[in-house]
N, C-alpha and C positions, 0 to 999 in steps of 0.2 A: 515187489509185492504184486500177486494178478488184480490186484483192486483197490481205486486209490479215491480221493475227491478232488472233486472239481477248481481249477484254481480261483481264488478271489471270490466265492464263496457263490457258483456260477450253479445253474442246475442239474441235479446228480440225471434227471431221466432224458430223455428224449428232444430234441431240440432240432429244426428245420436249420438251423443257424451253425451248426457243426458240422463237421466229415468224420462221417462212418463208413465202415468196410462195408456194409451192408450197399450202403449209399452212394460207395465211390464203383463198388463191384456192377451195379446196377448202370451207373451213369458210361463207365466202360463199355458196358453193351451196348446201348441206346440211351442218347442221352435225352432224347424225349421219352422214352418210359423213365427215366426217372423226374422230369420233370412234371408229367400227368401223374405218375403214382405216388411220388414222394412229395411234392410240391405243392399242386395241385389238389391233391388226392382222390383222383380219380382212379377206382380200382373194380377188377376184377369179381367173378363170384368165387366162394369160398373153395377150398377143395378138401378132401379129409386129410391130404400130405401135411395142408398148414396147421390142419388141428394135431395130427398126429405127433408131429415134427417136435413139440415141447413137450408136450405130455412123456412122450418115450423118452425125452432125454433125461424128464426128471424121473425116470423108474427106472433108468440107466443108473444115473444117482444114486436113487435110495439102496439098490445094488450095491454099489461102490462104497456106500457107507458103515454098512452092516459089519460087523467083527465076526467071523469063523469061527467053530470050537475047536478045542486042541484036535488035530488031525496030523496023521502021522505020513502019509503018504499025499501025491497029487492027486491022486486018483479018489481019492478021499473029499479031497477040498472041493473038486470037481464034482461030488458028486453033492456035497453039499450047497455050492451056490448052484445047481443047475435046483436043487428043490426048490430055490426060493423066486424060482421063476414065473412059476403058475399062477401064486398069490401079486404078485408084481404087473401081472400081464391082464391079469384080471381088474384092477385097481386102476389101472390104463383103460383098458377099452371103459370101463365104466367111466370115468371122468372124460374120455374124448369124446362118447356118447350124448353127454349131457350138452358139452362144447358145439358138438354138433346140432343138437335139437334147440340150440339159443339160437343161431345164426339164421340172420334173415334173407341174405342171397344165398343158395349155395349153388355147385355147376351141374348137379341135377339131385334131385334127392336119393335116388334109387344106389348113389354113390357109396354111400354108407354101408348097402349089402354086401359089398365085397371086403369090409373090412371086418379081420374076425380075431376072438383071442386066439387061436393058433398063429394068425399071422404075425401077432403083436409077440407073443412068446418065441419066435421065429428070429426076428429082427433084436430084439433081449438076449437071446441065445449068442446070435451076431457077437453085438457090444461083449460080451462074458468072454466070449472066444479070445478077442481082443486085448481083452485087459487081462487073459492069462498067460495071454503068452508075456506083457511084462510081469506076471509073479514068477513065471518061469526061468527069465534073463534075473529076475532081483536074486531068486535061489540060488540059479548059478555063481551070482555074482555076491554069494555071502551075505546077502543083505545091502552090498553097497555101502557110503561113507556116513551112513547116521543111522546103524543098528545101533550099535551101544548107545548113542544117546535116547535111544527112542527106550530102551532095555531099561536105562536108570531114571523114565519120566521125562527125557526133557523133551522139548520140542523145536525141532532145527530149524525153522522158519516162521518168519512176521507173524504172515497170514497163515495159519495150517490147514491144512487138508480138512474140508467138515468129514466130522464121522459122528455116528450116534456114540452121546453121553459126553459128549462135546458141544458148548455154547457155540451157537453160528455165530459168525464174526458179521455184526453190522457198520457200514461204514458212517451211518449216524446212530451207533444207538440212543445218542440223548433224543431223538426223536419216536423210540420206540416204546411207549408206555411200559410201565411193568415188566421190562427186561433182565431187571438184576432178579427177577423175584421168579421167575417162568424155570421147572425144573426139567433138566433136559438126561434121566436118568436111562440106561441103555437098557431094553432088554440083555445086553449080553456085554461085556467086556473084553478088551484085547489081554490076551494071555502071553508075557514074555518070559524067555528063560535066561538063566542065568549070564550075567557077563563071560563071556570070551567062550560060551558055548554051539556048537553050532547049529547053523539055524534053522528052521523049523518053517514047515510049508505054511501056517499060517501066520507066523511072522514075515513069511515074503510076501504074503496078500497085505498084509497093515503094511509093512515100508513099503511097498508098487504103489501106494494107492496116490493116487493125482490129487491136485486141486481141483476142483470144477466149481462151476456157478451151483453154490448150496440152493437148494428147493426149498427151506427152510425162510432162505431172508427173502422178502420183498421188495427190500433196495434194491437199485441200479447196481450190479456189480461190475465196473467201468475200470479202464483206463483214461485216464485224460491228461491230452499233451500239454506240458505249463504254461502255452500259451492261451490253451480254450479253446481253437479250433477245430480239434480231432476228440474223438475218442472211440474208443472199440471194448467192448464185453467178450471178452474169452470162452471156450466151452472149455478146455481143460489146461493145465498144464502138467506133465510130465517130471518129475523132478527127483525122482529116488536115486540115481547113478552121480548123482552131483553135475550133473547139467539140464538146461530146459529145452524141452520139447513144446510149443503148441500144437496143442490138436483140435480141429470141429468136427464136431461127430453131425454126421448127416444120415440123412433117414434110407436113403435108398442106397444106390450103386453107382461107380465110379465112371458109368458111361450114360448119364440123365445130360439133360439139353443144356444143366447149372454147373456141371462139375467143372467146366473148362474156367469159370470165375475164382473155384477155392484158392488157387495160387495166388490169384491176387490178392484176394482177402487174407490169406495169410503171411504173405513177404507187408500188408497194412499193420497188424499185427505183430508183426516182427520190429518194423523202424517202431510201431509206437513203444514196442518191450524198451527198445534202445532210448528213446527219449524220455522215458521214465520211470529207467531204471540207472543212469547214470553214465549214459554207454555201453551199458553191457548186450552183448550179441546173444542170440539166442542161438543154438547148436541144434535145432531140426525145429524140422515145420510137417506137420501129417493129417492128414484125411482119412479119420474114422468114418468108413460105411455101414449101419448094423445091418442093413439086407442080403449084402452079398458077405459081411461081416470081413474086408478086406480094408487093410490100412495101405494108403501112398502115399507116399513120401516125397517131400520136395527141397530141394536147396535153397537154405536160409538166405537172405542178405546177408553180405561181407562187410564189416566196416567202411571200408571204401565206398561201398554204394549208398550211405544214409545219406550225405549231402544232395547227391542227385536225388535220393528217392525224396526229400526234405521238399527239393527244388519241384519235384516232378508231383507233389499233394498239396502245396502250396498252389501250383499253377490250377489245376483242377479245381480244389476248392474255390478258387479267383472266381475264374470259370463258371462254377455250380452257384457262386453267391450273384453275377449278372446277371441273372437270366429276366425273361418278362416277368413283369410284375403287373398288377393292378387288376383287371379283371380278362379272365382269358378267354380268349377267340378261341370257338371248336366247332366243327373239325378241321381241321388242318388244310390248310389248300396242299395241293396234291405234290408239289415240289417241295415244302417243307415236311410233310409225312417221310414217318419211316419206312422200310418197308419189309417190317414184321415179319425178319426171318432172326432177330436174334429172341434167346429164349425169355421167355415171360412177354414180349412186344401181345399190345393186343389195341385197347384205344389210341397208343402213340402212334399206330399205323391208321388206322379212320384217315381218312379225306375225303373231300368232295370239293369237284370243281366249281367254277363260277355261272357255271351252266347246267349245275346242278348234277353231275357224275359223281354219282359214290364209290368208293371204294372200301371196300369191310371185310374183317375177318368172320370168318362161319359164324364164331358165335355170339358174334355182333351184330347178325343179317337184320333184327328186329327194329334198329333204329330206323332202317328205313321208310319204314312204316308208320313212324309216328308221323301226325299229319303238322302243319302247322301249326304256332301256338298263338292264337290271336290275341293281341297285346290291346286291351280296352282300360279305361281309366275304373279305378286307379293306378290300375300296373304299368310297370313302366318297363322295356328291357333292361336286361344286366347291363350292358354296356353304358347305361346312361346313369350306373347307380355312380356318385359323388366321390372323384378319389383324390389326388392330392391337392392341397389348398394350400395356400398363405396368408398369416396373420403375422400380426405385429403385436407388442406389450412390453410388461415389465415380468422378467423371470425372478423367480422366487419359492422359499418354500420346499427346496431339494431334500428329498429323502431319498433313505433306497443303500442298498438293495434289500429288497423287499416281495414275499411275495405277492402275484399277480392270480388274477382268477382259476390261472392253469398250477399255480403251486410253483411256479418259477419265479425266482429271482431279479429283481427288475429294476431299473434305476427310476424314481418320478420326481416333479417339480409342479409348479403350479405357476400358472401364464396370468398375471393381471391386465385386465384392458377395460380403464375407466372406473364402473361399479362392478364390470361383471369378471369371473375368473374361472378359467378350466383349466383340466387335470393333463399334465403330458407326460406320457410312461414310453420307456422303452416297448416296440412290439414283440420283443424277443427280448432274453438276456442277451447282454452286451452288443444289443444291436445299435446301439449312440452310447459307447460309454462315454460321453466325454460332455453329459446333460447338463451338467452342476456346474460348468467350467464358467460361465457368464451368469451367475446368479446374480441377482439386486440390479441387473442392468436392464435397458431396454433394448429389446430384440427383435430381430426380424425373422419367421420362421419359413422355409424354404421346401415344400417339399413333404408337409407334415400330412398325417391320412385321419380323416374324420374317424370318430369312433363312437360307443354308447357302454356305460358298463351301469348298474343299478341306477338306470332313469337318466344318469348323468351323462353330460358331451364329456369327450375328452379327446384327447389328440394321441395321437402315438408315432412313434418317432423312428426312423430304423436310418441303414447306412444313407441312403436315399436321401435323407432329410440332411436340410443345415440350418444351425444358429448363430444370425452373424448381429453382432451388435449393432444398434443399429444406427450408431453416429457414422458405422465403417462403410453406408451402403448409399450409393451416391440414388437423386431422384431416376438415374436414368435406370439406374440397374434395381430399380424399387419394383418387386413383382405386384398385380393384381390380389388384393388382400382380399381375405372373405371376414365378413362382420363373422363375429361369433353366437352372434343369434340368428345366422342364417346358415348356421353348418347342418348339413344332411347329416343325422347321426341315424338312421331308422328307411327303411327300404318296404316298398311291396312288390314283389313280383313272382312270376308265372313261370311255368315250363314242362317237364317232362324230366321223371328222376333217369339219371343211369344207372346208379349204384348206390348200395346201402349197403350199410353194418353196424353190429354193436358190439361196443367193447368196454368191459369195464375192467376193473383191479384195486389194488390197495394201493394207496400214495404211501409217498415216504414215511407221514406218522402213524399209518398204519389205519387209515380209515378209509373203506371201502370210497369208489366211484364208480359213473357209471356214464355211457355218453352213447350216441346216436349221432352216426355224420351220414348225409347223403348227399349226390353229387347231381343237383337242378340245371337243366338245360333249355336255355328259351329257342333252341335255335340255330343262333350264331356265338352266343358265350358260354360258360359253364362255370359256375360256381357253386365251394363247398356250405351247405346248410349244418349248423351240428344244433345238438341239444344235447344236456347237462341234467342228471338228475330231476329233480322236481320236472322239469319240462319235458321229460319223457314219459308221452302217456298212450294209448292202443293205441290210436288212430295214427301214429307218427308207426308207431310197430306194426301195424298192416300196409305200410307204401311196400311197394314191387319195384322193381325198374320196369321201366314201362309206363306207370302210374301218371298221371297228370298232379301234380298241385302247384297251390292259388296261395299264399301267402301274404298279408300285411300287416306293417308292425314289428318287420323282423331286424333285428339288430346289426349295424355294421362293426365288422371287427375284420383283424386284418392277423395272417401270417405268413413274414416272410416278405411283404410287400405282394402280396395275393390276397382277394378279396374272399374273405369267411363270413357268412351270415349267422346272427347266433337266434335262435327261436325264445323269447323270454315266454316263461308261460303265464303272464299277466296280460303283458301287452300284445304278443301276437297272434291272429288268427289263422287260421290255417287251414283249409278244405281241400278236398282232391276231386279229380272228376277223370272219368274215364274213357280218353281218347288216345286209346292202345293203338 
């Protein structure tokens, strides 16, 4: 199946804690650009490729779903998906438009000009070309080995292909309100002819047509490998000839600064098909471009190679899960800096020597500029904000898994010490599974990161941390405890933003969110600030990079073993001042 859930009942979306192709393709480049961009999250400004880039794929989509009228010839068929181009292309620029006019950084505005519905119907046209030359191969090929089934209703696969007047297939629909009851009737219906008759040009558009990520569901549509570690979201799969092809349809042309990554991200793709699908190998791997509207092709992984490749995402992932934690040092001194010739490098290249020698990309030149941030009470620098700590207690009170404030699933307990008791959650799913393993005991915590969630302390726990019983921990190996009325859970501090953005969407049950992360620099550290809904108000929507703000009151939260400040909007204050 291209789409599956998470084992052990782990989180369907996005997670710093896994490997993704996204994430390994990136870390292969530069492994400081993934660790500023992904990690970190220190990013870039917008460009219109990144808004374009979904929006096209889903009107690539809704294309592919659509059912044909009886048409007797190709030339026919052709000429009726090219009509349904214009209303498609239009539908596009107007939603990447609005996408565009939300975004609060972008890499210049006047960027937007050059984007137009000819282009969009351009790059549509592309994808169309594509995907006819397989109705083309499926005619030749009589329809391939599940005509007749599709002729007498059935359907030859788990998950099927969406097409309109077809229910989207949710990977939780008990989570999707009102689902049995939403009617999903087609403007138009697929038309077959009789058994053992031959086939028909718009019966080769319904058997060609792929699986892809429906536009329809707002779930995660994932792979994930049984042990939790990996997962990857497909853009298509291939499958009418009675073999599987991946494909990722990319927005531009086969010779951009990224394409040299697709191989990897698809031989990622491929071991993960193999690891959960049962061992089965995938028979091609290809690179949809709709610009230059050109497909490449690459050689799949051979059985032979999963063990290594197994061996060889294991070790990366290793890898990707050491890296620094706690609050990070920017910019780079000049021998660990990259040196931003692989594509997308832009802050993982920043350095400055001890002697104060910059080194920046173009369109970076401005941080030079910012002056100093003078650190006066009550601010304090990032580096001094409060990170791992130890206490001692009695464990207790294990729940879980559960979700967390981000809608992930999470393992928690509760720490007694004396009269007083605080909260300990996994900072990640399955970042300590193994929380509950000493309940009712007294413990010694090793390593655990302060934290603040509605007013409350709490502690949060990840690989980093340990819980050792505590008759097992002799007085010499006894670390410095912190009382728990003296945990830092609450930070104030100053800087100069790099970056901003917002992003919202619908969670798994189908109710919208929304969030504001930007990326605060005192200096010598950097860390990410986000806010949530309610705490998203103008004055956080007019910061700039560039901008000065003064914050106190602001929440400690951690991911990944990276320090996150979270803005409550009760308790935090927040003023800007402008020393561009």
């Amino acid at each position: 199946m291209p789409v599956g859930l998470p084992p052990r009942g782990g989180p369907m979306g996005r997670t710093r804690g896994r490997l993704s192709a996204s994430a390994l393709t990136t870390y292969l480049r530069c492994p400081r650009q993934w660790l500023m961009g992904y990690q970190v999250g220190l990013q870039g400004p917008t460009r219109p490729s990144q808004i374009l880039g979904v929006v096209l794929e889903e009107a690539f989509c809704d294309l592919l779903m659509m059912h044909p009228p009886v048409v007797s010839s190709h030339e026919e068929l052709l000429a009726w998906a090219t009509a349904q181009v214009p209303a498609l292309a239009a539908s596009a620029y107007e939603k990447s438009e609005a996408a565009w006019n939300d975004v609060l950084w972008t890499s210049d505005p006047t960027d937007w000009d050059r984007v137009t519905t000819a282009s969009i119907e351009d790059r549509l046209m592309g994808g169309l070309g594509l995907f006819m030359s397989e109705v083309e191969a499926c005619f030749a090929a009589s329809g391939g080995p599940y005509l007749e089934q599709r002729r007498a209703g059935e359907v030859p696969f788990a998950v099927p292909e969406p097409c309109l007047g077809a229910a989207p297939v949710y990977p939780l629909p008990e989570k999707v309100r009102d689902v049995g009851l939403r009617s999903w009737t087609p403007p138009a219906s697929p038309t077959w002819s009789e058994a053992g008759s031959a086939i028909t040009w718009h019966e080769a558009w319904e058997c060609a047509r792929p699986w892809f990520k429906d536009p329809r569901v707002h779930q995660p549509q994932r792979l994930y490998h049984p042990d939790g570690w990996a997962s990857g979201e497909l853009d298509m799969v291939l499958r009418w000839d009675g073999h599987v092809r991946l494909v990722d349809i990319k927005l531009g042309t086969p010779h951009s600064a990224f394409s040299t990554s697709l191989e990897h991200q698809l031989r990622f793709y491929a071991w993960l098909w193999h690891e959960t699908h049962g061992g089965d190998i995938v028979d091609g791997m290809e690179g949809w471009y709709l610009e230059a509207g050109e497909r490449v092709g690459y050689s799949p992984p051979r059985r032979d190679d999963m063990v290594e490749l197994t061996t060889t995402y294991q070790a990366h992932y290793k890898a990707m899960q050491s890296h620094d934690a706690g609050v990070m040092a920017f910019p780079a001194p000049a021998e660990t800096a990259c040196d931003g010739e692989a594509a997308g490098c832009g802050w993982c290249s920043v350095a400055r020597t001890d002697d104060g020698a910059w080194s920046v990309p173009e369109r970076f030149e401005w941080i030079r500029s910012l002056p100093e941030v003078r650190m006066r009470p009550p601010y304090a620098p990032l580096g001094e904000v409060q990170g791992r700590v130890a206490v001692t207690g009695r464990l207790t009170g294990a729940w879980g898994p559960m979700p967390n404030h981000f809608a992930e699933h999470v393992l928690g307990a509760v720490l007694v010490v004396g009269q007083q008791h605080i909260t300990l959650e996994e900072s990640e799913p399955g970042a300590y599974p193994d929380l509950h393993d000493l309940v009712e005991q007294d413990v010694v915590l090793f390593d655990a990161l302060p934290g603040v969630w509605r007013d409350q302390a709490r502690l949060y726990v990840d690989a980093t941390t340990q819980i050792k019983q505590r008759s097992t921990v002799s007085d010499d190996d006894m670390p410095a405890t912190t009382r728990l009325g003296l945990l830092r859970t609450r930070a104030n501090v100053k800087g100069h933003v790099l970056s901003i953005r917002q992003r919202s969407g619908v969670r798994i049950d189908g109710k919208p969110w929304s969030m504001v992360s930007l990326m605060l620099w005192d200096g010598s550290h950097v860390a990410e600030v986000v806010a949530f809904g309610a705490s998203i108000n103008q004055r956080l929507l007019a910061i700039r990079p560039g901008d000065g703000l003064a914050m106190t009151g602001v929440e400690l939260g951690w991911r990944s073993g990276i320090l996150q400040l979270r803005i409550d909007n009760r308790k935090t204050r927040l003023e800007t001042f402008a020393d561009r």
